[in-house]
LOKOLLO-440494 format. One record per residue: residue number from 1; residue in one letter; chain; x, y, z of N, C-alpha, C, O in turn. Coordinates in Angstrom, 3 decimals, always signed. Layout:
N
  num  residu  chaine     neast    nnorth       nup    caeast   canorth      caup     ceast    cnorth       cup     oeast    onorth       oup
  NUM       a       A         X         Y         Z         X         Y         Z         X         Y         Z         X         Y         Z
...
//
This chain:
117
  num  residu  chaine     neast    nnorth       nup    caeast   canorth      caup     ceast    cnorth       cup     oeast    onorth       oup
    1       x       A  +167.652   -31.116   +13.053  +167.437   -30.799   +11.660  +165.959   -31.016   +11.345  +165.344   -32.054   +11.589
    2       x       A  +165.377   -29.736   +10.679  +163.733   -30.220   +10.557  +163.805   -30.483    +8.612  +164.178   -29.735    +7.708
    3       x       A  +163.459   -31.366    +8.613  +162.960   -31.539    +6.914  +161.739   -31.270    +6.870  +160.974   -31.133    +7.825
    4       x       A  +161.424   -31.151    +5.296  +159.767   -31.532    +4.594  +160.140   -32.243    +3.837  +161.296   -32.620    +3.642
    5       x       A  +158.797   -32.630    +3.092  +158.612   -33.739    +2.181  +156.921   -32.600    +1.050  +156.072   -31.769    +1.373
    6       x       A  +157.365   -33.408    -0.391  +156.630   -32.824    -1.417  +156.613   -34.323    -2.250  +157.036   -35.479    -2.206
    7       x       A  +155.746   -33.326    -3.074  +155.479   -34.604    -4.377  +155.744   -34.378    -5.647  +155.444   -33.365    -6.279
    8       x       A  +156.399   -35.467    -6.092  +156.363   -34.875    -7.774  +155.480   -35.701    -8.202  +155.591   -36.913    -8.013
    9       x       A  +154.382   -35.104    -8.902  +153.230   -35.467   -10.083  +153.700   -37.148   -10.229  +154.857   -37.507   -10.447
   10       x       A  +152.796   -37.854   -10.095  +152.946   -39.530   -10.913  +152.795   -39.367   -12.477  +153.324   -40.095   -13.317
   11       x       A  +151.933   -38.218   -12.731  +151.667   -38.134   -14.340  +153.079   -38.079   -14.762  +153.476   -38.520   -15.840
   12       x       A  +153.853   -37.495   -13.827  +155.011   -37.266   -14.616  +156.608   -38.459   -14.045  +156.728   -38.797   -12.868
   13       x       A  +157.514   -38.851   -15.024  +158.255   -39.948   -14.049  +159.319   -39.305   -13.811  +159.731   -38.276   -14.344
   14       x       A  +159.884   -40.100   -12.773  +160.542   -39.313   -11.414  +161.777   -39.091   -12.224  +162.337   -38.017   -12.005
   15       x       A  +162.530   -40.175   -13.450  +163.263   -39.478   -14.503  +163.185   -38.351   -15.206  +164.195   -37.965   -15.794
   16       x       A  +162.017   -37.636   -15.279  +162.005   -36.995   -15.808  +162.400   -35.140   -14.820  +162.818   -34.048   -15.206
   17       x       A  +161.972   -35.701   -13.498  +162.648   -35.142   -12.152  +164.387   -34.817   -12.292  +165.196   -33.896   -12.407
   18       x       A  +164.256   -36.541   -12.172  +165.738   -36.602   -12.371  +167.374   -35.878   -13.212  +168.590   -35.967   -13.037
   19       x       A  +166.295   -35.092   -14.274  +166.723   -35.243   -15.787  +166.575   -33.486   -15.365  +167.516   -32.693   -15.340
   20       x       A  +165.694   -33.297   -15.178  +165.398   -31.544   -14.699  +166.611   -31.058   -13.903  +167.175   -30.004   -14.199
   21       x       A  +167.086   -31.991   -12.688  +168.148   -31.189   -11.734  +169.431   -31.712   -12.494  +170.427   -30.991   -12.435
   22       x       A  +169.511   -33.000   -13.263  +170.738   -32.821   -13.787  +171.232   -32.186   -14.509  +172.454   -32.101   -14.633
   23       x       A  +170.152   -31.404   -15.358  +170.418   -30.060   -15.849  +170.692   -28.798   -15.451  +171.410   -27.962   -15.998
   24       x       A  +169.949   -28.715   -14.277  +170.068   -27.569   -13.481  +171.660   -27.268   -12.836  +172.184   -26.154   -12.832
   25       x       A  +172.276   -28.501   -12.310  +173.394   -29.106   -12.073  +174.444   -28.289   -13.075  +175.291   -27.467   -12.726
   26       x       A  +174.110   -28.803   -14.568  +175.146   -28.750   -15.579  +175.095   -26.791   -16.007  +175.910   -26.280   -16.776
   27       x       A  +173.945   -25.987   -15.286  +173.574   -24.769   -15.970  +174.039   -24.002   -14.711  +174.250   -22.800   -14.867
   28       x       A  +174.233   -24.552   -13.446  +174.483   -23.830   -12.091  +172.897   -23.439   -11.962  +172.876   -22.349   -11.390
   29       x       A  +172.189   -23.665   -12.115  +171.329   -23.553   -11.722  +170.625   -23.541   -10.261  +171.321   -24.234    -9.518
   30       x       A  +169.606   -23.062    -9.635  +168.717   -23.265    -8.362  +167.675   -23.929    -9.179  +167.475   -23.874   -10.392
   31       x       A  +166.941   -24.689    -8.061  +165.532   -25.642    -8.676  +164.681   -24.852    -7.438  +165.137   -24.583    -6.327
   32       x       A  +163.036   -24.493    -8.045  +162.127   -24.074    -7.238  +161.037   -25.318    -7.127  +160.681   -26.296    -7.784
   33       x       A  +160.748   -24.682    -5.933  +159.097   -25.438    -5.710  +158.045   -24.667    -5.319  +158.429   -23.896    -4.440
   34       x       A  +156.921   -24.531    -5.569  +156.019   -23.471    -5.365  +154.752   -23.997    -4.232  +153.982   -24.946    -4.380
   35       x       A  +154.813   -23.345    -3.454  +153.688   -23.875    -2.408  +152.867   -22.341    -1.761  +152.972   -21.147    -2.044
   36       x       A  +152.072   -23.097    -0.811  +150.667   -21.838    -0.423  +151.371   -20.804    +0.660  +151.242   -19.579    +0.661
   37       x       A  +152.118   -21.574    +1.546  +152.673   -20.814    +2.959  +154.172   -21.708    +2.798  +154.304   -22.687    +2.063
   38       x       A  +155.034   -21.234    +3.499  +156.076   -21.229    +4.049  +156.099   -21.876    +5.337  +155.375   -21.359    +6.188
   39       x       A  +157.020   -23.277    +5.799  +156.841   -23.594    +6.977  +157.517   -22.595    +8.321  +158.326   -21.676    +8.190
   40       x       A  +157.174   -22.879    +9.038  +157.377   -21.922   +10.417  +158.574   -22.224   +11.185  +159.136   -21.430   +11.940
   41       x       A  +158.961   -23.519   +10.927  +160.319   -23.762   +11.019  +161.346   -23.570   +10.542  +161.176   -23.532    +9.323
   42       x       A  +162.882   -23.343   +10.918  +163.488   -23.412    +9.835  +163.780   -24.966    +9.380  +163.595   -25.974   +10.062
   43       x       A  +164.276   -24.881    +8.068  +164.033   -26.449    +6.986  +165.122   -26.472    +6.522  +165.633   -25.405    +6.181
   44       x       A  +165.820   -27.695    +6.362  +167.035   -28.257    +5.801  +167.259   -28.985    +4.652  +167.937   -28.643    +3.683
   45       x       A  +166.645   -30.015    +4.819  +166.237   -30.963    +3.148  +164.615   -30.825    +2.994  +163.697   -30.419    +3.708
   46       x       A  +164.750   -31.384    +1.673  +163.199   -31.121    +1.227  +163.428   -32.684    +0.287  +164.075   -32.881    -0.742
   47       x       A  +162.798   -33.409    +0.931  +161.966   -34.888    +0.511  +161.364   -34.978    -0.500  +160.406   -34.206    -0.552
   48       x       A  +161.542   -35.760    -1.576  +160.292   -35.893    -2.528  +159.870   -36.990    -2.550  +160.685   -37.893    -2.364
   49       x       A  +158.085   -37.429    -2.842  +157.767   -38.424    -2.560  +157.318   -38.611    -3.957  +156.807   -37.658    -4.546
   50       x       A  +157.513   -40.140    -4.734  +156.935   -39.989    -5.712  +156.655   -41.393    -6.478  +157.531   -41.995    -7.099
   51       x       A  +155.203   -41.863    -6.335  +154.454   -43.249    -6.785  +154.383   -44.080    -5.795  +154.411   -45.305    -5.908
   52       x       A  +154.265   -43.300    -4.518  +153.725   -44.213    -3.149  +155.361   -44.300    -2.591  +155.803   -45.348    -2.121
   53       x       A  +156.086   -43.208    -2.697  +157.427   -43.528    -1.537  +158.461   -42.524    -1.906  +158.964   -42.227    -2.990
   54       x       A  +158.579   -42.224    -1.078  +159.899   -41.090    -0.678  +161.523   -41.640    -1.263  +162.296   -42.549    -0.963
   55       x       A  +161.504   -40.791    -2.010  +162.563   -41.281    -3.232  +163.761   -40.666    -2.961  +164.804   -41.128    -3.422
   56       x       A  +163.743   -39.536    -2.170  +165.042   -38.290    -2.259  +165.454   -37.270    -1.924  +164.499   -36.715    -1.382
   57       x       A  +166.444   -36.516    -1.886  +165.642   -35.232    -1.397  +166.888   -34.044    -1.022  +167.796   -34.149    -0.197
   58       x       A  +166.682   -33.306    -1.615  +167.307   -32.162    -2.112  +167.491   -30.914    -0.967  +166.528   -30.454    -0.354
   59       x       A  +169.329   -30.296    -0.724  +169.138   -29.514    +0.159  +168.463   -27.874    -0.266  +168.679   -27.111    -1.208
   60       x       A  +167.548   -27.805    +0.959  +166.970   -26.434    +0.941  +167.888   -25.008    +0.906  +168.448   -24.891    +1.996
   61       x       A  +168.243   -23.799    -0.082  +168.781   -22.822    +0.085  +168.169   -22.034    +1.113  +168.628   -21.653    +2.191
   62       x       A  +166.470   -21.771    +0.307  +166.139   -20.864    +1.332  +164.747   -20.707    +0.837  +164.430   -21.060    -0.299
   63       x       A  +163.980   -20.223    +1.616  +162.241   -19.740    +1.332  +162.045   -18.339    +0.899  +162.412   -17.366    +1.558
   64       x       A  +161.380   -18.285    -0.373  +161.474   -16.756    -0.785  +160.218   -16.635    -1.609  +159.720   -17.454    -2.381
   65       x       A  +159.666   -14.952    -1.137  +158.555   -14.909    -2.157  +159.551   -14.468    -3.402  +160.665   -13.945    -3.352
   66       x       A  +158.893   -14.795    -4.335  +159.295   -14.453    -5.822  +158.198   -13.960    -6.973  +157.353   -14.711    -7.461
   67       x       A  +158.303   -13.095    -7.184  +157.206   -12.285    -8.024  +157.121   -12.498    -9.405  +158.145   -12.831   -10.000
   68       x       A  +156.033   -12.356   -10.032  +155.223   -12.743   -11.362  +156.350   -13.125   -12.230  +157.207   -12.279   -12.485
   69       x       A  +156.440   -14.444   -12.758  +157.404   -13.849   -14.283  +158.797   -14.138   -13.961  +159.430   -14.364   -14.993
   70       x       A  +159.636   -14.227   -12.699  +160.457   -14.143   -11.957  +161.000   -15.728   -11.752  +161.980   -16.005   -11.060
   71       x       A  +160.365   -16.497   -12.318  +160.946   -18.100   -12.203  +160.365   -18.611   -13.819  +159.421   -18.171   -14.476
   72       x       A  +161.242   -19.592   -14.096  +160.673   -20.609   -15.638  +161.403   -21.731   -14.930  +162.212   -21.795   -14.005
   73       x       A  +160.745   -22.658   -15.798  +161.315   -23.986   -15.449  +162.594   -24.072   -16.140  +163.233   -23.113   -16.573
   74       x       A  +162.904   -25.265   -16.204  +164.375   -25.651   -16.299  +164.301   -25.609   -18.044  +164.717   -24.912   -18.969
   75       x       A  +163.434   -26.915   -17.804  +163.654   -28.005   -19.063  +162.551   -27.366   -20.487  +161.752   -26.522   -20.080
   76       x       A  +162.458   -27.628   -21.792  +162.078   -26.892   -22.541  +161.171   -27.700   -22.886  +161.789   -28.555   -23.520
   77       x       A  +159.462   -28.150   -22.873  +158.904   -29.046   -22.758  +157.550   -28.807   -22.428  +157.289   -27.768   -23.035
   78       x       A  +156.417   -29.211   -21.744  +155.387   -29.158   -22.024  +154.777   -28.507   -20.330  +153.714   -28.409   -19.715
   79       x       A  +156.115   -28.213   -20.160  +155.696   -27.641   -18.517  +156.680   -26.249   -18.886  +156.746   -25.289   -18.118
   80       x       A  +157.117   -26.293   -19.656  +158.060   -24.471   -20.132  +157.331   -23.458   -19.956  +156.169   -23.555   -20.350
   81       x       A  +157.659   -22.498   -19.478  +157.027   -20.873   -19.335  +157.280   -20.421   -18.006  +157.603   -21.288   -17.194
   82       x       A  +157.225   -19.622   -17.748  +156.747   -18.760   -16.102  +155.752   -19.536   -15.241  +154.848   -20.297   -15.584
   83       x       A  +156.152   -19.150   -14.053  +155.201   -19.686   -12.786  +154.476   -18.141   -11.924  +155.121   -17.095   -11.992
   84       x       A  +153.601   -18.165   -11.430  +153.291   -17.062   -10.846  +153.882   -16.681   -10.016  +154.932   -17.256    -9.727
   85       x       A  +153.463   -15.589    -9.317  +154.500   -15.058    -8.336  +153.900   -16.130    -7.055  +152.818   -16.706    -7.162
   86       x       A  +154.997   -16.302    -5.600  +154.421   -16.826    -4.556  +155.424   -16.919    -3.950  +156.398   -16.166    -3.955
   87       x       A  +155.174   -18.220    -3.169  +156.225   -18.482    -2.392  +156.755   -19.893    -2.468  +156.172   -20.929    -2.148
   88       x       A  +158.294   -19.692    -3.083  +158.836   -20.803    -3.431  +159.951   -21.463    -2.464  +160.504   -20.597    -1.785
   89       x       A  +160.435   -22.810    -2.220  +161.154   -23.397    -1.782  +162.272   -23.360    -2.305  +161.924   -23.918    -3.345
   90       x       A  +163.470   -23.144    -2.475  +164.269   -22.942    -3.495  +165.529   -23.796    -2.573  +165.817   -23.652    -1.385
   91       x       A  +166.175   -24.778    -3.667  +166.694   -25.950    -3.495  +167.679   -25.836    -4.501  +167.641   -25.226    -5.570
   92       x       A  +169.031   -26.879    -3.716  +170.249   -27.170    -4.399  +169.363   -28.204    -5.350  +168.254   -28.647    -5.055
   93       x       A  +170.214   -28.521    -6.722  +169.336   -29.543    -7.878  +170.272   -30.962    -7.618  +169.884   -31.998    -8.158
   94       x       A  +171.914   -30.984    -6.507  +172.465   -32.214    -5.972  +171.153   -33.025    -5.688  +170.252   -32.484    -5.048
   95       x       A  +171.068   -33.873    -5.990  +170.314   -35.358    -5.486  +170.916   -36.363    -4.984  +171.859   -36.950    -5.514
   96       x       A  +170.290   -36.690    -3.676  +170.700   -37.603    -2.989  +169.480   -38.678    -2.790  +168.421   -38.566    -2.172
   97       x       A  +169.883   -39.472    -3.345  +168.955   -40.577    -3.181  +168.767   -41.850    -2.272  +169.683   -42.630    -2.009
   98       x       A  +167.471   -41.967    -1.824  +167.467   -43.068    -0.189  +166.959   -44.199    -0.666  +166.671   -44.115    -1.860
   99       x       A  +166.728   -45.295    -0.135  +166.034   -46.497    +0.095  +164.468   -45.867    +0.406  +164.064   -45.077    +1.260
  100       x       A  +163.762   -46.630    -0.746  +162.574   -45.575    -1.225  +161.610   -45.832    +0.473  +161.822   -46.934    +0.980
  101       x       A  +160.849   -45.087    +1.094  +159.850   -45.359    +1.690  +158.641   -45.279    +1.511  +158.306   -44.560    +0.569
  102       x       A  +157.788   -45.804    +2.128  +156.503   -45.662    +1.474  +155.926   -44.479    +2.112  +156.186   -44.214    +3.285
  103       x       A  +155.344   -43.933    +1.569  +154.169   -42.994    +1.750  +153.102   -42.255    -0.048  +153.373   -42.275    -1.248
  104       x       A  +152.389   -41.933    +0.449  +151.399   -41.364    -0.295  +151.539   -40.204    -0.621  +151.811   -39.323    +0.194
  105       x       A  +151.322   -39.936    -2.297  +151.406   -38.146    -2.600  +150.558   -37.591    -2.159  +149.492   -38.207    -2.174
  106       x       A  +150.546   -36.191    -1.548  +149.452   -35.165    -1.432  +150.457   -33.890    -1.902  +151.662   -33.786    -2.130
  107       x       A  +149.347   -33.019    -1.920  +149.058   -31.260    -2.585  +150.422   -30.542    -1.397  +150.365   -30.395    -0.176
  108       x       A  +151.054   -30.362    -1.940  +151.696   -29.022    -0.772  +153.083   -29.545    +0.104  +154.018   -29.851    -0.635
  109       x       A  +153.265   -29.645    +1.133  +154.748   -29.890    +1.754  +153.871   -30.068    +3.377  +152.948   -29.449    +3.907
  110       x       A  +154.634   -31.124    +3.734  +154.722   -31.076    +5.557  +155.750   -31.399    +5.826  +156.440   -31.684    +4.847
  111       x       A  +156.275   -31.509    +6.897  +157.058   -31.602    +7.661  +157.584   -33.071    +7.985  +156.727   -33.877    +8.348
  112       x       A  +158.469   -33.360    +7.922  +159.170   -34.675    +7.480  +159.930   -35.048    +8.611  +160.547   -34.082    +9.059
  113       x       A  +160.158   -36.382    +9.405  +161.100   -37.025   +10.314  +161.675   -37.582    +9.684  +161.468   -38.002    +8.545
  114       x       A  +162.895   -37.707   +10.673  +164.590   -38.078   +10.893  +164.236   -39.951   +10.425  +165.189   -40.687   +10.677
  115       x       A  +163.125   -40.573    +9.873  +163.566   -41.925    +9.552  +163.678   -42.389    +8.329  +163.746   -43.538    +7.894
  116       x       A  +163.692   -41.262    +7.780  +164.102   -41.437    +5.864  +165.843   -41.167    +5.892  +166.544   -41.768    +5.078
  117       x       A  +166.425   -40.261    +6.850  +168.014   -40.133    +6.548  +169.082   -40.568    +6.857  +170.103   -40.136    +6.321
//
């Protein structure tokens, strides 16, 4: 099984993460993530890391470009509107939550080992 790992913003708290897929949950919703490239592997869960440690992490549907206009966020709020077109990660909004680990946020997604699951 290959995972990644991402970040959610510290500006923003991981409840407020939290609060996004439990909605998504209650709407049937898909949850996106938007990144530069697509990994080369295929990917199973997708990790989020968030205030110095890997908090969780959500199963992957599938990798898809998605065009202009074509995604909004969930929640109605100060991040509401459209995202550009690209290429998004697109994820079940179930959360499963681990025994936090440490690591550091960065920009984008890598590739994640088998000692977070």
């Amino acid at each position: 099984m290959t995972d990644i790992v991402v970040t959610w913003p510290k500006s923003r708290t991981l409840d407020s993460y939290l609060e996004e897929l439990e909605r998504a949950v209650d709407l049937g919703l898909e949850i996106n993530f938007r990144v530069s490239s697509f990994p080369k592997q295929k990917v199973d869960r997708c990790f989020v890391v968030h205030d110095g440690a890997v908090r969780g992490w959500n199963r992957i549907l599938r990798l898809e470009w998605i065009a202009d206009k074509k995604v909004s966020r969930v929640r109605n709020d100060s991040w509401a509107g459209f995202w550009p077109a690209g290429y998004y990660i697109v994820r079940d909004p179930e959360w499963h939550s681990i025994e936090p680990v440490p690591m550091k946020g960065f920009q984008g997604w890598r590739y994640y080992g088998d000692s977070a699951s």
